[in-house]
C-alpha positions in Angstrom: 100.5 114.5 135.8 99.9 111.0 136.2 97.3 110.6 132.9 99.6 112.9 131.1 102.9 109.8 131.9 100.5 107.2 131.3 99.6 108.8 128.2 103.3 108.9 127.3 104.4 105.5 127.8 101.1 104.4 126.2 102.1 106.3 123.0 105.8 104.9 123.0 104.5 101.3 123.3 102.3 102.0 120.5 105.4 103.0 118.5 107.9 100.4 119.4 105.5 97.6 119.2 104.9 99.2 115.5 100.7 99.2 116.2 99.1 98.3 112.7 96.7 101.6 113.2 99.3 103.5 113.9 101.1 102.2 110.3 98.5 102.4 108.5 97.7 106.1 109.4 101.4 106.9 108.9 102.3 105.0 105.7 98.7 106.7 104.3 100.1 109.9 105.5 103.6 110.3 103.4 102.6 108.4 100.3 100.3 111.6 100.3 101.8 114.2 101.2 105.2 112.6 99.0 102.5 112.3 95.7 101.3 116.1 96.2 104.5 117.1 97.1 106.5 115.3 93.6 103.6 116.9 91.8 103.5 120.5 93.1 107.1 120.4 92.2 106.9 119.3 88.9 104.6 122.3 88.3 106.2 125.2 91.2 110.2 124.5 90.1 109.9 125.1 86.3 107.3 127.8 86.9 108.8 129.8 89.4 112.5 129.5 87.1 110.6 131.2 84.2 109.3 133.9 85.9 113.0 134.1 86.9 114.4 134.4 83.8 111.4 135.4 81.1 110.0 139.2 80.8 106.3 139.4 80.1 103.6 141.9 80.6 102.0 140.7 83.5 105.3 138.9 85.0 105.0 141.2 88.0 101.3 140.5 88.3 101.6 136.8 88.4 104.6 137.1 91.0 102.6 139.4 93.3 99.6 136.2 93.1 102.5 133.5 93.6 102.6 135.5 96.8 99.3 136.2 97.8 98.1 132.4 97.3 101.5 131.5 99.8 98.8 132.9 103.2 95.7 131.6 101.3 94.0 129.7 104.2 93.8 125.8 104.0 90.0 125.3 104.7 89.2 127.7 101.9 91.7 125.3 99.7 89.3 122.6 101.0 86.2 124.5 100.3 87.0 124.9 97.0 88.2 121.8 95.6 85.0 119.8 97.5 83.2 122.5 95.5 84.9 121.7 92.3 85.2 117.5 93.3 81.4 117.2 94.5 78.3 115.7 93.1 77.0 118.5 91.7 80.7 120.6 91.0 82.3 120.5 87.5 84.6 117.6 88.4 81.6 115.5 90.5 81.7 113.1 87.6 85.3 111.6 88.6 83.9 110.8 91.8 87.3 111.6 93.5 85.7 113.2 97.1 86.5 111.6 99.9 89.4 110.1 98.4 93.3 110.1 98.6 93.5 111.6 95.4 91.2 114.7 96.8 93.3 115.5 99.4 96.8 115.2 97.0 94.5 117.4 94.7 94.2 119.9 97.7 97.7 119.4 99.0 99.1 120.3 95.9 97.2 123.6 95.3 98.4 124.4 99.1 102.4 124.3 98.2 102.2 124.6 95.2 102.5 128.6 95.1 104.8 128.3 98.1 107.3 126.2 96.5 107.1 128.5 93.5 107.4 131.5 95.3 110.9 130.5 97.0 111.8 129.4 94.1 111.5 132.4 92.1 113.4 134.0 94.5 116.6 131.8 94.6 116.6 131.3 90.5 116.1 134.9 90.6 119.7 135.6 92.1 121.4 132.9 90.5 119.9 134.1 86.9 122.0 137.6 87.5 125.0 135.4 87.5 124.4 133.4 84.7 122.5 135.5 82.7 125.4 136.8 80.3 127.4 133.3 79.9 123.8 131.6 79.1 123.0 134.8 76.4 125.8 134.3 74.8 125.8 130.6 74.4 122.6 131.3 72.8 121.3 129.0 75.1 117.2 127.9 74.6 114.4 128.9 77.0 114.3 125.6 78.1 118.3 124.8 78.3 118.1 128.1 80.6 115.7 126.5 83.1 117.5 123.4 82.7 120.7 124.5 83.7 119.2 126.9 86.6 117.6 124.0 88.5 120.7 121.9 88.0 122.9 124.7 89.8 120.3 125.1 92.1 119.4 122.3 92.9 120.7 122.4 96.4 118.8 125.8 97.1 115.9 124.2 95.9 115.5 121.7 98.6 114.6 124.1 100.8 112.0 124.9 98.6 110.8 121.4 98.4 111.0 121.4 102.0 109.2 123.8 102.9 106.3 122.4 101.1 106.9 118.9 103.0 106.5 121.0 106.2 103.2 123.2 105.1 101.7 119.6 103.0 102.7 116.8 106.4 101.1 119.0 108.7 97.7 119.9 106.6 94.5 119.4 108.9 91.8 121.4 107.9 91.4 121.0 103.9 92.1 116.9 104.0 89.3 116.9 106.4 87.2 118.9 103.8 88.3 116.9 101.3 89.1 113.5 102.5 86.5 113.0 105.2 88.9 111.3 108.0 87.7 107.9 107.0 88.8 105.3 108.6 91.0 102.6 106.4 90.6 105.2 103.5 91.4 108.9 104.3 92.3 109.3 107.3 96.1 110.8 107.6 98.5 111.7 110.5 96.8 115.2 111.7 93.1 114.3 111.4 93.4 111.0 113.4 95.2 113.2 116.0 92.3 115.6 115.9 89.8 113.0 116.2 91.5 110.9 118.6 92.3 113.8 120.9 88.9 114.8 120.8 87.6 110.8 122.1 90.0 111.7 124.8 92.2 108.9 123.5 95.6 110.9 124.2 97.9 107.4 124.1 97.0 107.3 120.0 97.1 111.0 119.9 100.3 111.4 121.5 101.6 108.4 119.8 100.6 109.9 116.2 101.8 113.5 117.5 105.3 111.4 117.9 105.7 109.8 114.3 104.4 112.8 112.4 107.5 114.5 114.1 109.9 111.9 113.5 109.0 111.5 110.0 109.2 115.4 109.3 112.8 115.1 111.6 113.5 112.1 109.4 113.1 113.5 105.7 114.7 116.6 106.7 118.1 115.1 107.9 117.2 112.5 104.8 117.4 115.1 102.2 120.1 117.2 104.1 122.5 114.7 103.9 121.4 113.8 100.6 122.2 117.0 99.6 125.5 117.5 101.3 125.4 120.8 101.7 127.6 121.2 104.3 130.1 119.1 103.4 130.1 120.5 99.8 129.9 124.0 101.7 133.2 123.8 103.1 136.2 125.8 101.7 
């Protein structure tokens, strides 16, 4: 019990004396998982709206994927792109392993078909109600989609957040991917795996304790933003 309190107080000093490890590791952390998480949705909100709203032969097909890839396991994500990203893999030339950019690359095929896949599902309902006013405005393809995520764009948050949630906590493909190095890779989750492991539980705790304010943080951030509740009310 008594490591366990040390360990505590050791990981609040850490945080209120605002450690320049502990900074480093966190700043590293969101301007990753914020650049995979603007470009998964850049790609997941316009894609999953179309598959809301167009009809094509294999519509159902790519829908039933969308979901399948939502339970594909991280470390295979990793496997793959330090497949695709290594010396001798088609992309080797770019020399991106071991990189930030790697692990946004595998962040972003992580959320991507989850932030699709909700997505689909709430322009999906919202398409039956505008789908007649939208026909007969002889509205475009891409005024349709426009005008969908604009309506929705408060649904969509959730969509967006979930991604946050599934991309800030990512271990095992940004250690594939990124290495844990120290100064250069090395995010949130894998320090905490690596400190806990060195049996340095202040930094691990103190880590554990900003990962969670900062996914608390850009929740409430984005919730207020939204103002959905206050909007909400009749």
């Amino acid at each position: 019990m008594n490591n366990i309190t040390e360990g505590l107080l050791s990981a609040l000093r850490l945080i209120i004396t605002l450690d320049p490890e502990l900074i480093e590791i966190s700043v590293r952390s969101l301007q990753v998982t914020l650049t995979a998480l603007a470009v998964a949705s850049l790609i997941a909100i316009p894609l999953g709206t179309l598959l809301a709203i167009q009809r094509f032969r294999f519509r159902r097909t790519v829908i039933a994927l969308l979901n399948a890839l939502m339970g594909l396991p991280p470390v295979v994500v990793g496997l793959i792109v330090y497949v695709l990203l290594s010396r001798a893999g088609p992309l080797g030339v770019l020399g991106l392993l071991f990189t930030p950019t790697a692990m946004i690359i595998a962040q972003v095929v992580i959320i991507t078909p989850l932030i699709a896949s909700v997505t689909h599902q709430a322009m999906r309902d919202l398409w039956a109600d505008y789908h007649d006013l939208l026909i007969s405005l002889n509205a475009s393809k891409r005024q349709r989609i426009a005008t969908l995520i604009w309506d929705g764009r408060r649904t969509l948050l959730t969509a967006i957040l979930a991604g946050f949630g599934r991309a800030i906590g990512e271990v095992g493909a940004i250690m594939i991917v990124g290495g844990n190095i120290d100064h250069v890779t090395r995010v949130l989750t894998t320090a905490i795996a690596l400190e806990t492991g060195k049996g340095d539980f202040a930094l691990a705790l103190g880590l554990g304790f900003v990962l969670i304010g900062l996914a608390v943080a850009v929740n409430l951030a984005i919730h207020a933003l939204s103002g959905t509740e206050r909007e909400g009310r009749w």
